[in-house]
N, C-alpha and C positions, 0 to 999 in steps of 0.2 A: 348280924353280919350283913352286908350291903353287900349290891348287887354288882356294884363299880368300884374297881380298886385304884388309889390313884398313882397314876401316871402306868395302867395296864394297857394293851394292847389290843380294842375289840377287835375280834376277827369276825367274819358273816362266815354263811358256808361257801356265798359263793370266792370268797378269798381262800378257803381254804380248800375250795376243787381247782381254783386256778394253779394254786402254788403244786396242788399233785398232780397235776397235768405235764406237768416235764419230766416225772417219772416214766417207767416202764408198768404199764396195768398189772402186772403180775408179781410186783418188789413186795415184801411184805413191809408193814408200817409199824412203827414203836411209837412210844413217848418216852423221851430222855428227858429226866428230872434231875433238881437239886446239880447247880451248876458246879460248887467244888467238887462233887465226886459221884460224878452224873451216874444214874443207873436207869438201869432199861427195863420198864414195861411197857406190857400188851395191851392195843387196841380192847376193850370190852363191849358191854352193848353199847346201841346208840336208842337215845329216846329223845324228847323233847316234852318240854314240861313249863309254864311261866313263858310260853315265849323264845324261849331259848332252846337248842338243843345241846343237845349233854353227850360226854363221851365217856365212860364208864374205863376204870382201871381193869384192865383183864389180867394183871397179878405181874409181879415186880419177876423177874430173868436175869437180875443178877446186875452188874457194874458194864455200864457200858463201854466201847473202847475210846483210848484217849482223842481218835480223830475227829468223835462226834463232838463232843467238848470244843476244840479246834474250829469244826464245819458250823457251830451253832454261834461260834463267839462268844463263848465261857473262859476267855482267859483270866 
């Protein structure tokens, strides 16, 4: 399994503290997966290993709502 997927999206971190910068510090954070029928987990640990850091499933919460679908561009 390779490191680069083609036609994915590198993100750095610091693209991904820019994009959470327009947040409120206090908002709690998910990962919405699988775009037909997104469901929502939790932030896990965070490590860094190869270079890269990693962010860890902290456990699947169920079907997320339909607007994150919407807000993400899963139509």
């Amino acid at each position: 399994m390779g490191r680069h997927r083609r036609g994915a999206r590198e993100v750095t971190v610091a693209d991904l503290i820019d994009e959470l910068r327009r947040y409120e510090p206090g908002m709690e954070v998910r990962l919405a997966i699988q775009p037909r029928m997104p469901q929502e987990h939790g932030i896990g640990p965070v490590a860094e290993a190869d270079g890269i850091v990693w962010i860890g499933d902290g456990g699947a919460r169920g079907y997320a709502p339909e607007e994150v679908r919407e807000s993400l561009g899963w139509l």
